[in-house]
C-alpha positions, 0 to 999 in steps of 0.5 A, spaced: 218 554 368 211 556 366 206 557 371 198 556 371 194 559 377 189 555 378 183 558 384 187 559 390 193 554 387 199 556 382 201 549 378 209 550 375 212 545 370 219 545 370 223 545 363 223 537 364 216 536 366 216 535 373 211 539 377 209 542 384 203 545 386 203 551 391 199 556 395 203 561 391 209 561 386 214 562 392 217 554 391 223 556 393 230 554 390 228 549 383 236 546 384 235 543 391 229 539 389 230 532 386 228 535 380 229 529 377 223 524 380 218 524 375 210 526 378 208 518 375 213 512 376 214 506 370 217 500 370 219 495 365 219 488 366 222 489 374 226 494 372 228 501 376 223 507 375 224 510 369 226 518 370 225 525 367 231 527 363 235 525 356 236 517 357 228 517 361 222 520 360 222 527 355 216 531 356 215 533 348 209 537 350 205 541 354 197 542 351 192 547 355 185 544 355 179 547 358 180 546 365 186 543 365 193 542 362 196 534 357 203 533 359 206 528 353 212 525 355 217 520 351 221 514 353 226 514 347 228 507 349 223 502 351 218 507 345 214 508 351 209 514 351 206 517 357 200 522 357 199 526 363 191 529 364 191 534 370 184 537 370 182 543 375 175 542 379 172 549 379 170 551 386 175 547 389 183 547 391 183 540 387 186 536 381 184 530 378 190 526 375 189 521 370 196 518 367 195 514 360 201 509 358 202 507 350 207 503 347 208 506 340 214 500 339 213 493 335 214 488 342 210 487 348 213 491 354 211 488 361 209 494 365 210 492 373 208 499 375 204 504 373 202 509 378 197 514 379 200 520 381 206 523 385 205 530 389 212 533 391 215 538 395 210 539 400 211 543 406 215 548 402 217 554 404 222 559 406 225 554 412 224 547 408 226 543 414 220 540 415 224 535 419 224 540 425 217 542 425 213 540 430 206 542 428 206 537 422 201 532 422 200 526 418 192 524 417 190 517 416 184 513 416 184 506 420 179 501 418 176 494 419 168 491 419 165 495 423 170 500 424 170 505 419 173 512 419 178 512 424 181 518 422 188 518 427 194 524 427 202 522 427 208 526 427 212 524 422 217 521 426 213 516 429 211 513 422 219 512 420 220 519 417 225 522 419 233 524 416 238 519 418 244 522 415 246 528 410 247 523 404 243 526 398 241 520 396 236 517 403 229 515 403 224 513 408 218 511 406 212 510 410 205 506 406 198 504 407 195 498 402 190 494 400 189 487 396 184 485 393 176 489 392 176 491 398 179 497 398 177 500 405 178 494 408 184 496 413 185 504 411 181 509 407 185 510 400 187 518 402 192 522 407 192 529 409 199 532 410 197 537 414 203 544 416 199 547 422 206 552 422 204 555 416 197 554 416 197 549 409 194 542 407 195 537 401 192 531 401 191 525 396 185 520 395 185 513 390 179 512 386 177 505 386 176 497 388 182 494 387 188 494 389 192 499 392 197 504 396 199 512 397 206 512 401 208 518 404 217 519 403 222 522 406 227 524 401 235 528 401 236 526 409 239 533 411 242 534 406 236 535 401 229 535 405 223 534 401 216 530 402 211 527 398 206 523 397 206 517 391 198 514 389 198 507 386 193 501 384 198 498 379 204 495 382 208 488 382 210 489 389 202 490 391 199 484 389 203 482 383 199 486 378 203 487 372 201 489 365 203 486 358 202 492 354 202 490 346 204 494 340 199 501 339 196 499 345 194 504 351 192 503 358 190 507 363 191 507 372 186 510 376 184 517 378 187 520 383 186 526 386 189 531 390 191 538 392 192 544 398 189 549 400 190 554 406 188 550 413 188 544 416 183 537 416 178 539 415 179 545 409 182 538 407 177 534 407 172 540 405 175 541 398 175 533 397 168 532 399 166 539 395 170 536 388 166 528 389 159 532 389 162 537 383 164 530 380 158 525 381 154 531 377 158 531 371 158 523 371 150 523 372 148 528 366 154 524 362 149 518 363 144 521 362 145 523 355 149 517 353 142 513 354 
């Protein structure tokens, strides 16, 4: 496992290329998590999401940039590559994800997924039974005409998210969305996670005006807990998007953002708002040299 610490986080990246973030190295045990799930999802032609691993994706290189780490994975068997850019915002406890997919084979491949992050094993800790909790909260942001930034908290319980069973294997998934160009339409595309127990908070934001969905899971019933958020603009079951990628081409998802930092909400949304500001700067110098 290699460890980056970044401001007041520490990224670690497991052998495979799974990677979780944290306030401080302490994860816990690497053996009790579904180490398998990758932090993006590919599907090819409506198949299953392809895993990490030997008949998945093969992380075959870690690079360290400027700010920043490039995670290069391989899928042997559909010869599909996968670039996962992870870019630390100084002064801030954020991360910018930016996912590219290449076809290095001599077919088309129909990609009916292709997503934009994956934040795991949140509300980690020595006592990872977040289930029985009470001072979790999940943050999101109603919308409508007129009625933008209602901002409302719920137990995880009351969005469905809850173990059922002691089966490994369980799920429960709880998903805000939107179709088409207007994106706030029905809900901002951001959540905050928020553990008032131990004093932390993650969160995850989309870029853009299209189509999109975060979804909050709930893994491993009470067998295995674990939590996360997954961020996604390209996707088949969210209106019917899919991607014909040629030979030698790339394509890239959009941007997500997210991260943890010691607090609650506002801690959340400070940081965020910190990193859009930082963001907006380098994208206005870069316009104004390229003109």
């Amino acid at each position: 496992m290699k460890k980056y610490f970044w401001g007041d986080m520490c990224l670690a990246v497991l052998p495979n290329g799974k990677f979780i973030v944290g306030l401080t190295d302490e994860f816990g045990e690497m053996e009790e998590l579904s180490v398998r799930r990758a932090n993006f999802e590919v599907n090819v032609a409506g198949g299953p999401a392809v895993e990490l691993g030997e008949n998945g994706f093969w992380l075959k290189k870690i690079t360290e940039q400027s700010g920043g780490l490039l995670l290069e994975y391989f899928y042997r068997q559909e010869e599909l590559w996968v670039e996962v850019e992870l870019s630390h915002i100084s002064g801030t406890n954020v991360i910018v994800q930016s996912n590219r997919i290449k076809n290095a084979g001599k077919e088309t491949k129909k990609i009916t997924r292709f997503s934009s992050a994956s934040v795991d094993h949140i509300f980690y800790g020595e006592d990872r039974k977040w289930y029985a909790n009470p001072e979790i909260r999940i943050h999101i942001c109603h919308s409508k005409w007129q009625g933008e930034g209602q901002w409302r908290a719920y137990k995880p319980a009351e969005l469905g998210l809850y173990p059922g069973s002691v089966h490994g294997a369980e799920r429960a998934s709880y998903k805000i969305q939107s179709v088409g160009s207007w994106s706030t339409g029905n809900f901002y595309p951001m959540t905050v996670a928020e553990d008032g127990k131990k004093g932390c908070v993650w969160y995850l934001e989309m870029e853009g005006a299209n189509n999109w969905y975060i979804k909050l899971c709930a893994y491993g019933g009470y067998a295995k807990p674990d939590f996360s958020m997954e961020a996604s603009g390209c996707d088949e079951s969210n209106g019917g998007w899919h991607y014909d990628l040629k030979p030698g081409e790339t394509y890239g998802a959009q941007r997500a953002f997210w991260g943890v930092a010691a607090g609650g909400f506002e801690e959340a949304t400070k940081n965020l708002n910190d990193f859009k500001r930082a963001d907006c700067l380098v994208s206005s110098l870069w316009y104004a040299v390229s003109v």
